[in-house]
mmJSON file of the N, C-alpha and C atoms, coordinates in Angstrom:
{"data_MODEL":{"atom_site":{
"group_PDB":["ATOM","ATOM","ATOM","ATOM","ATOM","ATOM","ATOM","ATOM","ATOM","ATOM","ATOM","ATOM","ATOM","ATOM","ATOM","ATOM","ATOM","ATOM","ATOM","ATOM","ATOM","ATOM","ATOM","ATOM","ATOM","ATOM","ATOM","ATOM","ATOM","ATOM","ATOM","ATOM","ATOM","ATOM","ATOM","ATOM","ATOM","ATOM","ATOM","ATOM","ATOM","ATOM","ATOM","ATOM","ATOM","ATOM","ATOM","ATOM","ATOM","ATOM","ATOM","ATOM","ATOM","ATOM","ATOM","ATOM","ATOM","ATOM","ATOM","ATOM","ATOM","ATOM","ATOM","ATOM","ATOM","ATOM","ATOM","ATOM","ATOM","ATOM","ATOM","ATOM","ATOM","ATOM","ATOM","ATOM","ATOM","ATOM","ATOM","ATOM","ATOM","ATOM","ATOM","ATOM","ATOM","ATOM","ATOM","ATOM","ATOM","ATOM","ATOM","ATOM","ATOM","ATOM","ATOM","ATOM","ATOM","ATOM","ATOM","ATOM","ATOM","ATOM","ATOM","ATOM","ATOM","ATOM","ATOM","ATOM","ATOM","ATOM","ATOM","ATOM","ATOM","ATOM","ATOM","ATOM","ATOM","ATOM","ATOM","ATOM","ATOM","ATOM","ATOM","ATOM","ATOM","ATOM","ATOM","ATOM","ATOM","ATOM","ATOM","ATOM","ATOM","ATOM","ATOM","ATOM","ATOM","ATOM","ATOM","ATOM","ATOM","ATOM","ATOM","ATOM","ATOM","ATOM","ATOM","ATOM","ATOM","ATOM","ATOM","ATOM","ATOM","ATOM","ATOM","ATOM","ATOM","ATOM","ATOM","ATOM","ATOM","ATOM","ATOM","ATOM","ATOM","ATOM","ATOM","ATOM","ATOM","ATOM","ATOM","ATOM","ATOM","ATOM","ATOM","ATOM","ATOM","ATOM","ATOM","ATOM","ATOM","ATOM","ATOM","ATOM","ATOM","ATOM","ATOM","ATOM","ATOM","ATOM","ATOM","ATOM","ATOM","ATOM","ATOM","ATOM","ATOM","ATOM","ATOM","ATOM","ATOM","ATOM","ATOM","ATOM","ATOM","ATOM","ATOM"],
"id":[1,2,3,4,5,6,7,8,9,10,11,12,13,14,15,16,17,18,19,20,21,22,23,24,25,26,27,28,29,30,31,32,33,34,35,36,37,38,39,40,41,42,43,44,45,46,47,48,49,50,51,52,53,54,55,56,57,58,59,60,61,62,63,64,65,66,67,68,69,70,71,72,73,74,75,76,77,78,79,80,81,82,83,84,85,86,87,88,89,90,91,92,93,94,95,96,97,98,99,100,101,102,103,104,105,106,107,108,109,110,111,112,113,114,115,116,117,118,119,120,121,122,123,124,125,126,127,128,129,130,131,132,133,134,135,136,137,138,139,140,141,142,143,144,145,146,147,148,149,150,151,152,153,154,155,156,157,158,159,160,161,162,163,164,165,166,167,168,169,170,171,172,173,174,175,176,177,178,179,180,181,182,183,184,185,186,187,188,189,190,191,192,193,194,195,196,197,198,199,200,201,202,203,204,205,206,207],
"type_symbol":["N","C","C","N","C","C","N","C","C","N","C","C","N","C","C","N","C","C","N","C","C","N","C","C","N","C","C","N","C","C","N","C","C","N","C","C","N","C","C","N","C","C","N","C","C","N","C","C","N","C","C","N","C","C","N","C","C","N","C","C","N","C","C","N","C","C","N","C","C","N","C","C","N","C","C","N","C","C","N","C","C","N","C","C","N","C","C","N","C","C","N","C","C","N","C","C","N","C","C","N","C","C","N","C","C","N","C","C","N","C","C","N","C","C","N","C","C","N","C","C","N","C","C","N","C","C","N","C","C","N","C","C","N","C","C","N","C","C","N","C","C","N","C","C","N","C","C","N","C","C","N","C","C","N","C","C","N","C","C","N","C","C","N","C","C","N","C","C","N","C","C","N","C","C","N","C","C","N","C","C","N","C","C","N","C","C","N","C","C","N","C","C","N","C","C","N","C","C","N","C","C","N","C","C","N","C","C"],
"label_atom_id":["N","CA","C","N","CA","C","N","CA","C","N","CA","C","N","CA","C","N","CA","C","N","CA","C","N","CA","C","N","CA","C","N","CA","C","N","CA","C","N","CA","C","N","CA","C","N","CA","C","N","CA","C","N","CA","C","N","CA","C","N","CA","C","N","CA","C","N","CA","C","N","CA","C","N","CA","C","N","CA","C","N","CA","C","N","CA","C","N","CA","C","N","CA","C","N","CA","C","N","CA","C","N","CA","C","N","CA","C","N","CA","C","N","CA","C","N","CA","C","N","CA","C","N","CA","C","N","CA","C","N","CA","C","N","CA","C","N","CA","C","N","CA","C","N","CA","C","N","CA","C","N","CA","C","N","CA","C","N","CA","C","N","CA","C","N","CA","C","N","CA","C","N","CA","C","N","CA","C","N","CA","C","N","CA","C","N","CA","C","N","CA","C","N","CA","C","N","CA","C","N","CA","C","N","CA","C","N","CA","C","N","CA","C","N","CA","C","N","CA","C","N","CA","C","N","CA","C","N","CA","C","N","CA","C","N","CA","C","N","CA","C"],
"label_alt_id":[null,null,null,null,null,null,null,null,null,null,null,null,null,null,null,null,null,null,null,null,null,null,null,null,null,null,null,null,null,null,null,null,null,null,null,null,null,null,null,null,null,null,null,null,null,null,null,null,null,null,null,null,null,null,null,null,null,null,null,null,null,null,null,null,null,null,null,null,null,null,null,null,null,null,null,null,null,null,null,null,null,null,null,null,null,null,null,null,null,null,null,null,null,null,null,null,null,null,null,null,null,null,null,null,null,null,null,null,null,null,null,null,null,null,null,null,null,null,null,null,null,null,null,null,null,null,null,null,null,null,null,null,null,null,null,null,null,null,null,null,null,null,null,null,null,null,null,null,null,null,null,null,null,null,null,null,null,null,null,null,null,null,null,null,null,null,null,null,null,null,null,null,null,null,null,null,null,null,null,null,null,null,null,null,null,null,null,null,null,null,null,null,null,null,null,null,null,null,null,null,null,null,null,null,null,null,null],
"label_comp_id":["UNK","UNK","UNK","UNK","UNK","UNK","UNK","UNK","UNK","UNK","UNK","UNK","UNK","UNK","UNK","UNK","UNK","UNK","UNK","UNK","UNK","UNK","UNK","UNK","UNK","UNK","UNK","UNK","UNK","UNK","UNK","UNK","UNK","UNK","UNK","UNK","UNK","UNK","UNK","UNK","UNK","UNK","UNK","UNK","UNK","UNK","UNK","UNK","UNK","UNK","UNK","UNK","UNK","UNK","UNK","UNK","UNK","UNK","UNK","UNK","UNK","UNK","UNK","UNK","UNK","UNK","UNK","UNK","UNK","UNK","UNK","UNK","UNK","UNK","UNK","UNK","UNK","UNK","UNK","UNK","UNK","UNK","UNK","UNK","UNK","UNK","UNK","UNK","UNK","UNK","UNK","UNK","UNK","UNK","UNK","UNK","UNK","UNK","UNK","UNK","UNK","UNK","UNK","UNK","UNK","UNK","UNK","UNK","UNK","UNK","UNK","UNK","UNK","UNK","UNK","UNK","UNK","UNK","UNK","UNK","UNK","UNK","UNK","UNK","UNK","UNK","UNK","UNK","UNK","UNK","UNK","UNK","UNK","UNK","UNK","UNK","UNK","UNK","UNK","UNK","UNK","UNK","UNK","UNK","UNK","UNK","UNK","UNK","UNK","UNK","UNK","UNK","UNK","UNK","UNK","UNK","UNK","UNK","UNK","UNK","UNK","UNK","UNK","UNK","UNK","UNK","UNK","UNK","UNK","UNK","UNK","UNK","UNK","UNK","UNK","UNK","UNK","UNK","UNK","UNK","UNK","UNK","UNK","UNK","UNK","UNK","UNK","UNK","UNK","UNK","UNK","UNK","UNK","UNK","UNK","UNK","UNK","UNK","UNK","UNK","UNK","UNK","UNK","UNK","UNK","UNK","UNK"],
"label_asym_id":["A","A","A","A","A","A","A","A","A","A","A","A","A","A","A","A","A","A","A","A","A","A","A","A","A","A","A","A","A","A","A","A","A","A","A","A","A","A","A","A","A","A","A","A","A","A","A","A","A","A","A","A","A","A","A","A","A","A","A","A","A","A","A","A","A","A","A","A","A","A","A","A","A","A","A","A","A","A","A","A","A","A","A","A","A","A","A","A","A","A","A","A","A","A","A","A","A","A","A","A","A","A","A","A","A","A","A","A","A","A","A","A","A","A","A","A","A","A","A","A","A","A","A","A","A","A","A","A","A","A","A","A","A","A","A","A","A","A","A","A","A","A","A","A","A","A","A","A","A","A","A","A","A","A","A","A","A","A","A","A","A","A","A","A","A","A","A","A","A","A","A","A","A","A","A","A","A","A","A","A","A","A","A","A","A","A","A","A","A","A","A","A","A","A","A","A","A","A","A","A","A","A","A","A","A","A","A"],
"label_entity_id":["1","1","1","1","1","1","1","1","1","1","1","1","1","1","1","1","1","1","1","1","1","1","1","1","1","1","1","1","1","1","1","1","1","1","1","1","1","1","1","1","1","1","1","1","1","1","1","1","1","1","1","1","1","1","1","1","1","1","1","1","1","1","1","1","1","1","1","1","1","1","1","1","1","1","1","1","1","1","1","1","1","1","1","1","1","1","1","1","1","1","1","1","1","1","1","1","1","1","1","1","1","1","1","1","1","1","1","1","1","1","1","1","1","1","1","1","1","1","1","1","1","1","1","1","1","1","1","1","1","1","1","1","1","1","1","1","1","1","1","1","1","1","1","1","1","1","1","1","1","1","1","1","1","1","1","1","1","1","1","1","1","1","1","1","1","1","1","1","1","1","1","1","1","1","1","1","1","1","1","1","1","1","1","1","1","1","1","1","1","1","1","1","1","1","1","1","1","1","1","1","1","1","1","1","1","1","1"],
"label_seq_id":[1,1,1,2,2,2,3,3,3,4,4,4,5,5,5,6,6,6,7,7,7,8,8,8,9,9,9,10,10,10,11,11,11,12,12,12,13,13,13,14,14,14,15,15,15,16,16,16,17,17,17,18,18,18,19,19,19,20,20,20,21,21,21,22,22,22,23,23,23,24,24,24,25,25,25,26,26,26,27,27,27,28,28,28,29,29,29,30,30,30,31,31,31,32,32,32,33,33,33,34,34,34,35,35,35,36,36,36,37,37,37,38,38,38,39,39,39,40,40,40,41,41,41,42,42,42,43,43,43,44,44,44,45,45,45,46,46,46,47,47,47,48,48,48,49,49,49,50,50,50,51,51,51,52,52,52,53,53,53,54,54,54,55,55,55,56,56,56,57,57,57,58,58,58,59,59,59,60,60,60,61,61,61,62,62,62,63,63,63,64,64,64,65,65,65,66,66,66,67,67,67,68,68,68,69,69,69],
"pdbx_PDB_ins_code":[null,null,null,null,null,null,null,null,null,null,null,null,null,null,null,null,null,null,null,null,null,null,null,null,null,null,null,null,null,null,null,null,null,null,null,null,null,null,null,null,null,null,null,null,null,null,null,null,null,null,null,null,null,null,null,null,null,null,null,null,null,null,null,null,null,null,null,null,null,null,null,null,null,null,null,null,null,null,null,null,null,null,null,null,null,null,null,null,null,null,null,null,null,null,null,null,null,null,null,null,null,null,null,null,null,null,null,null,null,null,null,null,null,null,null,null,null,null,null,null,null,null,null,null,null,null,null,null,null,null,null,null,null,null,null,null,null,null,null,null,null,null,null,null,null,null,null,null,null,null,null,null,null,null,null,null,null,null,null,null,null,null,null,null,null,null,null,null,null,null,null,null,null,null,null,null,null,null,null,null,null,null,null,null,null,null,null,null,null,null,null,null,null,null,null,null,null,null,null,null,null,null,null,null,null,null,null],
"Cartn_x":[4.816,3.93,4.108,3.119,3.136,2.552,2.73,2.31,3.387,2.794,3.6,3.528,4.486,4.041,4.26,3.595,4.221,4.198,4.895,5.426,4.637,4.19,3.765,3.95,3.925,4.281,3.487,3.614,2.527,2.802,2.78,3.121,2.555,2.894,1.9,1.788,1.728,2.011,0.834,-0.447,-2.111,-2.81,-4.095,-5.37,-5.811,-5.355,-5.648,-4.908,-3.259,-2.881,-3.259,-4.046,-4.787,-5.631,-6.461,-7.884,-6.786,-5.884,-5.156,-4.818,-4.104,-3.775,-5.13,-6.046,-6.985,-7.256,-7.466,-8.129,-7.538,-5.759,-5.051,-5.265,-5.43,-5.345,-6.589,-7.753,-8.866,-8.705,-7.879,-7.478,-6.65,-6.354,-5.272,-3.665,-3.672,-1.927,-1.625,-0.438,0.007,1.215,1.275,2.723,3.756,4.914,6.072,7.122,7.059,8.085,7.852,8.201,7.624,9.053,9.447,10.234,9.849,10.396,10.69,10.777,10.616,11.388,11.636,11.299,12.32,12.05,10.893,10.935,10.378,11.49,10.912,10.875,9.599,8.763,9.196,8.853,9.405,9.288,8.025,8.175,9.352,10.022,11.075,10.509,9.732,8.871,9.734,9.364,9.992,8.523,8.77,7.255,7.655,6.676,7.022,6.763,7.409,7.24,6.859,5.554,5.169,5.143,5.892,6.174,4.663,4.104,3.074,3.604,2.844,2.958,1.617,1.491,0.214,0.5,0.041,-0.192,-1.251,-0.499,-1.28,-2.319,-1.695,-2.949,-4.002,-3.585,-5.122,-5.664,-5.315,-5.752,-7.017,-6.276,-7.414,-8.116,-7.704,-9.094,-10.09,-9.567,-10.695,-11.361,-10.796,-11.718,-12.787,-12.588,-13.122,-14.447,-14.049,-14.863,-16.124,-15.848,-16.504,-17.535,-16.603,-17.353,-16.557,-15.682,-14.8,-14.543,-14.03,-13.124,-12.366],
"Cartn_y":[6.092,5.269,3.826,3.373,1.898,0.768,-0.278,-1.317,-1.693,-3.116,-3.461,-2.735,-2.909,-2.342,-3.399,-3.76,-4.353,-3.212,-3.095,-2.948,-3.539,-2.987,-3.414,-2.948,-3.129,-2.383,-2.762,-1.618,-1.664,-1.337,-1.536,-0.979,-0.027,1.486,2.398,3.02,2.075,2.853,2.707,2.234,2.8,2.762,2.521,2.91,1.423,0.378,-0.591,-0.306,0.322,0.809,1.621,2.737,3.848,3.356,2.323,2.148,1.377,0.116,-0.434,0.61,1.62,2.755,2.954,3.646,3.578,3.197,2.172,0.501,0.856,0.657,-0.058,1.769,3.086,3.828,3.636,3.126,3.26,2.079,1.305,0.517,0.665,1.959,2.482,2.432,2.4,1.842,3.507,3.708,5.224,4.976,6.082,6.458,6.575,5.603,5.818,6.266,5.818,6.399,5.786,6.995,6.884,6.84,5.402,5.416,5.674,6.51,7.058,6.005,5.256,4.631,3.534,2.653,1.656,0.125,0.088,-1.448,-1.407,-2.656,-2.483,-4.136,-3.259,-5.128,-5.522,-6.458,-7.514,-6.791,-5.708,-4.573,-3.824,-3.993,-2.676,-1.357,-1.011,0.091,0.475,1.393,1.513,1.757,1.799,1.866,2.309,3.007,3.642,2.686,2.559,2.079,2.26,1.887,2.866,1.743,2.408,1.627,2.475,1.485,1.33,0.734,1.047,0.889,0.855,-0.305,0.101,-0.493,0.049,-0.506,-1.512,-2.553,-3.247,-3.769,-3.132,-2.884,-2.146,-1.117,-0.241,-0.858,-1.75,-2.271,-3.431,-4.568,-4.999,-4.78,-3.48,-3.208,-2.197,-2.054,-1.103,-2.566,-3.351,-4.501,-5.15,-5.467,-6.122,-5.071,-3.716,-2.995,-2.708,-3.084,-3.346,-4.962,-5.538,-6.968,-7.641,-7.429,-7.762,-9.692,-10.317,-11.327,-12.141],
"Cartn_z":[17.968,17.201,17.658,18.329,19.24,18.168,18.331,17.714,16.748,15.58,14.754,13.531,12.611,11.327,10.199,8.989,7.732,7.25,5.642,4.473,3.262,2.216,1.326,0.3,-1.149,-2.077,-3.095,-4.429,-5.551,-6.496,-7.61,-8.927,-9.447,-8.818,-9.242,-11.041,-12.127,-12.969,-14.089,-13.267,-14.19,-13.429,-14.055,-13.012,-12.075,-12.786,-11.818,-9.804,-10.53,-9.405,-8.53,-9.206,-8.576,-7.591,-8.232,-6.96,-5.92,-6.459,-5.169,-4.189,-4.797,-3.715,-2.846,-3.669,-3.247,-1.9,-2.164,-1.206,-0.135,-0.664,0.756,1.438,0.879,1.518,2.397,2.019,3.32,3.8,3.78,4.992,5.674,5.982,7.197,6.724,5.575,4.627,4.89,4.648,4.677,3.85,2.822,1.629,2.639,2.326,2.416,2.214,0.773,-0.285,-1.456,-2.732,-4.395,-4.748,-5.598,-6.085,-7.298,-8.423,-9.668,-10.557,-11.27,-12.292,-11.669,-10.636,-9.822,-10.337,-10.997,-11.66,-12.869,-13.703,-15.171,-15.003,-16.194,-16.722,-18.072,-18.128,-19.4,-20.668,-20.942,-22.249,-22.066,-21.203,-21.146,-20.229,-20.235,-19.535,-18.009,-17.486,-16.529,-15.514,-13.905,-13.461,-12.303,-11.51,-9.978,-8.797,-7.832,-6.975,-5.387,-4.813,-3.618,-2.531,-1.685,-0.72,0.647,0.815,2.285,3.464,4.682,5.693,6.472,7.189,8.484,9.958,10.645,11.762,12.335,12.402,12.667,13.645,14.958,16.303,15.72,15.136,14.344,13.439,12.885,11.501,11.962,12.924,13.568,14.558,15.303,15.732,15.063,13.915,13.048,12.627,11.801,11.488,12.06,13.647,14.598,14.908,15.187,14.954,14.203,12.805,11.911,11.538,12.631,12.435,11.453,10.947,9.769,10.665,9.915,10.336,9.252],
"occupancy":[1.0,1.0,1.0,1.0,1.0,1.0,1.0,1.0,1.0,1.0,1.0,1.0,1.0,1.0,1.0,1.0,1.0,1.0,1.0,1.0,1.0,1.0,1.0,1.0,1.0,1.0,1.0,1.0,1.0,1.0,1.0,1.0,1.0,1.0,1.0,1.0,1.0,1.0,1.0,1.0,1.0,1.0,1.0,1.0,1.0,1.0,1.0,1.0,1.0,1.0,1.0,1.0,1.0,1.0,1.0,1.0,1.0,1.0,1.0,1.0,1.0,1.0,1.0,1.0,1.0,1.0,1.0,1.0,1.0,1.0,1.0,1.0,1.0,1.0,1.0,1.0,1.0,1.0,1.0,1.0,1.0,1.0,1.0,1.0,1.0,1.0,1.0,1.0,1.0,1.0,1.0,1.0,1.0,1.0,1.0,1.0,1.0,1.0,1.0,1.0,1.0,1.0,1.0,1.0,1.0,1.0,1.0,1.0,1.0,1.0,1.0,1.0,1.0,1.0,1.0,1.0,1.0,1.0,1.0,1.0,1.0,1.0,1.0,1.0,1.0,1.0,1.0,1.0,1.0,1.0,1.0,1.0,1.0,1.0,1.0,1.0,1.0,1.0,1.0,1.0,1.0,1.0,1.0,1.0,1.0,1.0,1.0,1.0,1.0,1.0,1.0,1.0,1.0,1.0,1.0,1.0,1.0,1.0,1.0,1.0,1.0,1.0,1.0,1.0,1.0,1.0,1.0,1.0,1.0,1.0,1.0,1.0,1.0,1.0,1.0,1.0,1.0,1.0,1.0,1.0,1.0,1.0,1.0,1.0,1.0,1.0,1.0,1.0,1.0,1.0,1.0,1.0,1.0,1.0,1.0,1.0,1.0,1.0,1.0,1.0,1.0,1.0,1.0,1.0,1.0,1.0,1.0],
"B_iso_or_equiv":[0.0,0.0,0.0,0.0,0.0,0.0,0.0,0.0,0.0,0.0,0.0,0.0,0.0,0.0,0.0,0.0,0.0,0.0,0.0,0.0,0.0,0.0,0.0,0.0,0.0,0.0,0.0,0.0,0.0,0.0,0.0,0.0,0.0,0.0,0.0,0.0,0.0,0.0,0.0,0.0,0.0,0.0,0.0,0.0,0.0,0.0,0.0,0.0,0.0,0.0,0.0,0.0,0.0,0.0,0.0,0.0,0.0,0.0,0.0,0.0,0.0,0.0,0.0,0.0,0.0,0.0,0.0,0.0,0.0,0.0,0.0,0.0,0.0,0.0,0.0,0.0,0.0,0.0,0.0,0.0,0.0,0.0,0.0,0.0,0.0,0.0,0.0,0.0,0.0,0.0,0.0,0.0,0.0,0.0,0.0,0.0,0.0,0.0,0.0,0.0,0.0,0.0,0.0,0.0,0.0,0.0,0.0,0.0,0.0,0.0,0.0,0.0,0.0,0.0,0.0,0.0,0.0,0.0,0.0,0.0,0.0,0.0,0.0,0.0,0.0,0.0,0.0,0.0,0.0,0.0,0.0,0.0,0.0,0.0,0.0,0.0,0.0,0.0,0.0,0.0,0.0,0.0,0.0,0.0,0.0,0.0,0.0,0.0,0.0,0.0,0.0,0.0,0.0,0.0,0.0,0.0,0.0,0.0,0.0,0.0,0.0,0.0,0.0,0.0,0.0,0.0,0.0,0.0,0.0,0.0,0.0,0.0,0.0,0.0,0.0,0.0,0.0,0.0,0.0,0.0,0.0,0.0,0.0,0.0,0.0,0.0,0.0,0.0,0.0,0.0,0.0,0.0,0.0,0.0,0.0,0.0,0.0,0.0,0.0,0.0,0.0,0.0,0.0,0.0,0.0,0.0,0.0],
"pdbx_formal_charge":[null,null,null,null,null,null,null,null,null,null,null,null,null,null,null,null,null,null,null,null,null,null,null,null,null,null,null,null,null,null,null,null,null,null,null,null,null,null,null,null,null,null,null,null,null,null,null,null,null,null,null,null,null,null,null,null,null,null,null,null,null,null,null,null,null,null,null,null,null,null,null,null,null,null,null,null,null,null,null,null,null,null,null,null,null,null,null,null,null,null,null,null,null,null,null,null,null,null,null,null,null,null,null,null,null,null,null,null,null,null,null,null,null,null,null,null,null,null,null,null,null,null,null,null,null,null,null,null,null,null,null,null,null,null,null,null,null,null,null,null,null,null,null,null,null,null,null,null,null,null,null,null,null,null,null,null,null,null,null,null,null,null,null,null,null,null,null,null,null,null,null,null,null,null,null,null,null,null,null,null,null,null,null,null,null,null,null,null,null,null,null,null,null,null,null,null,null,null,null,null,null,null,null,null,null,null,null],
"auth_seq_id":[1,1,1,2,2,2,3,3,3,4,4,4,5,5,5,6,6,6,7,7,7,8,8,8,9,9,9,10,10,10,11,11,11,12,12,12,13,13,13,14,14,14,15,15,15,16,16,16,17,17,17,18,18,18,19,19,19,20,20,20,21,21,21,22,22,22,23,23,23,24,24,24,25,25,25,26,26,26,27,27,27,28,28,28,29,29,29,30,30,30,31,31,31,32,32,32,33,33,33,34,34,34,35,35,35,36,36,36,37,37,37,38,38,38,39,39,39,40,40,40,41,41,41,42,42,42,43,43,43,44,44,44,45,45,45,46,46,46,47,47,47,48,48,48,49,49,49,50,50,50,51,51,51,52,52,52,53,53,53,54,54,54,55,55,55,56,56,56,57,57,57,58,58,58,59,59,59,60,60,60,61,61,61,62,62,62,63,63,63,64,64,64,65,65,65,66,66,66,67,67,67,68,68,68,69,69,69],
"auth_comp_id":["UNK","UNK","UNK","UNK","UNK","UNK","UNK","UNK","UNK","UNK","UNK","UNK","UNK","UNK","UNK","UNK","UNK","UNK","UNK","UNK","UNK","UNK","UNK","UNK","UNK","UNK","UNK","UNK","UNK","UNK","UNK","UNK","UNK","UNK","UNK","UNK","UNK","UNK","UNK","UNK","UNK","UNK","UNK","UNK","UNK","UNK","UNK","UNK","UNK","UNK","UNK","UNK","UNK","UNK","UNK","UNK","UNK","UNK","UNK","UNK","UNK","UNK","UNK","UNK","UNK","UNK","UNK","UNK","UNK","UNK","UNK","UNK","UNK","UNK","UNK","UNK","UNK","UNK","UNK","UNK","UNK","UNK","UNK","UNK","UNK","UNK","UNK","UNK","UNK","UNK","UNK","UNK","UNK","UNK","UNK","UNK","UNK","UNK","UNK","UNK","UNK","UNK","UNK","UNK","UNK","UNK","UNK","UNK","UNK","UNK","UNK","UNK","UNK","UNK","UNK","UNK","UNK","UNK","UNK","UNK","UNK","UNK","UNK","UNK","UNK","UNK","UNK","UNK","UNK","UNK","UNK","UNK","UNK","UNK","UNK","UNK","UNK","UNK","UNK","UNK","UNK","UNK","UNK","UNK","UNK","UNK","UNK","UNK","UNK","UNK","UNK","UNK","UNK","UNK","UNK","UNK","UNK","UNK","UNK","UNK","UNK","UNK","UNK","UNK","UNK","UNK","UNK","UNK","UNK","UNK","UNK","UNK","UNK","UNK","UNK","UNK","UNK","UNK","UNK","UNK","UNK","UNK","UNK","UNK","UNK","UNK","UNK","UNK","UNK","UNK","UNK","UNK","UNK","UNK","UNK","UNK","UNK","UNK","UNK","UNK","UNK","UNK","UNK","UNK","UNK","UNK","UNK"],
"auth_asym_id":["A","A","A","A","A","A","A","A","A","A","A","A","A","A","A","A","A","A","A","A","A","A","A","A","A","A","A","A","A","A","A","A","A","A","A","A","A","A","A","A","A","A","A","A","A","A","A","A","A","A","A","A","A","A","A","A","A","A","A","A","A","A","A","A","A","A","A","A","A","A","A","A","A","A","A","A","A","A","A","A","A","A","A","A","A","A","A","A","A","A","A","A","A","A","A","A","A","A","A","A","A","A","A","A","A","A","A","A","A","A","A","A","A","A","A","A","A","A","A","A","A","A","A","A","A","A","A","A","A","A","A","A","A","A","A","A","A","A","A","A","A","A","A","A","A","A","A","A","A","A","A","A","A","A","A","A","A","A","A","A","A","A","A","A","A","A","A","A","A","A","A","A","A","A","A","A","A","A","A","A","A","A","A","A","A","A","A","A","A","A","A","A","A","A","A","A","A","A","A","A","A","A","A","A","A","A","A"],
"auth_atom_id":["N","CA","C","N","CA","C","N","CA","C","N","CA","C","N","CA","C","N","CA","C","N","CA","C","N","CA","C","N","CA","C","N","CA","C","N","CA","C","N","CA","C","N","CA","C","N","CA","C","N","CA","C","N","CA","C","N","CA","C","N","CA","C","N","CA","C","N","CA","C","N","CA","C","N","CA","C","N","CA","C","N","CA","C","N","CA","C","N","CA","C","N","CA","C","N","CA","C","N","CA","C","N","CA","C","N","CA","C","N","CA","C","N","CA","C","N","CA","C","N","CA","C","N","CA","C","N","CA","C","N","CA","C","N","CA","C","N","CA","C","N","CA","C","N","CA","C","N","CA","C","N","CA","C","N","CA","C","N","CA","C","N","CA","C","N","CA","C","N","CA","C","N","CA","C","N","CA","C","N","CA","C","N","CA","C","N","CA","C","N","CA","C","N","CA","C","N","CA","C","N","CA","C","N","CA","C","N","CA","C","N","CA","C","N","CA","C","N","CA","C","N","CA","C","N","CA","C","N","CA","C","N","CA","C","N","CA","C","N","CA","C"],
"pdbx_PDB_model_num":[1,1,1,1,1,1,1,1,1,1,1,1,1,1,1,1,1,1,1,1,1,1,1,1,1,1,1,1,1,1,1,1,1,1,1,1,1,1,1,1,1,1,1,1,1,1,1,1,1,1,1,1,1,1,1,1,1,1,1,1,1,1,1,1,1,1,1,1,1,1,1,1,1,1,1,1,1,1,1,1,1,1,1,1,1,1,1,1,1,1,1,1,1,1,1,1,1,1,1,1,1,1,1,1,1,1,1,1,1,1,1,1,1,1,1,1,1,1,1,1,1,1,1,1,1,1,1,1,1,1,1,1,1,1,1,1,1,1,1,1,1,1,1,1,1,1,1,1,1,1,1,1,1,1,1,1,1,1,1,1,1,1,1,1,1,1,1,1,1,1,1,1,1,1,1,1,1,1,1,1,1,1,1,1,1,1,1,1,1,1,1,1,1,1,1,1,1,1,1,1,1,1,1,1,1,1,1]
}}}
């Protein structure tokens, strides 16, 4: 697997998260790893954590492709 990669992460724990998944999934993001329980917010709550990844040679030339800029 050639090129660079970032890392990104999301608070998967409602539906706002869902479409983010969503999103970043049709922008070439790919699941890394689901952390369980890994961050809690100021209610106390506990929340999952999903770690992404893309490549970034693919990322802009899918964009450029598209006319994106």
């Amino acid at each position: 697997m050639g090129g660079q990669h970032i890392a990104g992460w999301l608070n998967f724990g409602g539906f706002l998260a869902c479409s983010a998944r969503a999103l970043f999934e049709e922008l070439g993001f790919r699941n890394e790893a689901l952390l369980k329980d890994h961050m809690k917010v100021s209610a106390g709550e506990y929340h999952d954590l999903l770690v992404m990844t893309v490549n970034v040679d693919e990322f802009l030339a899918r964009k450029q492709a598209l006319g994106v800029q």
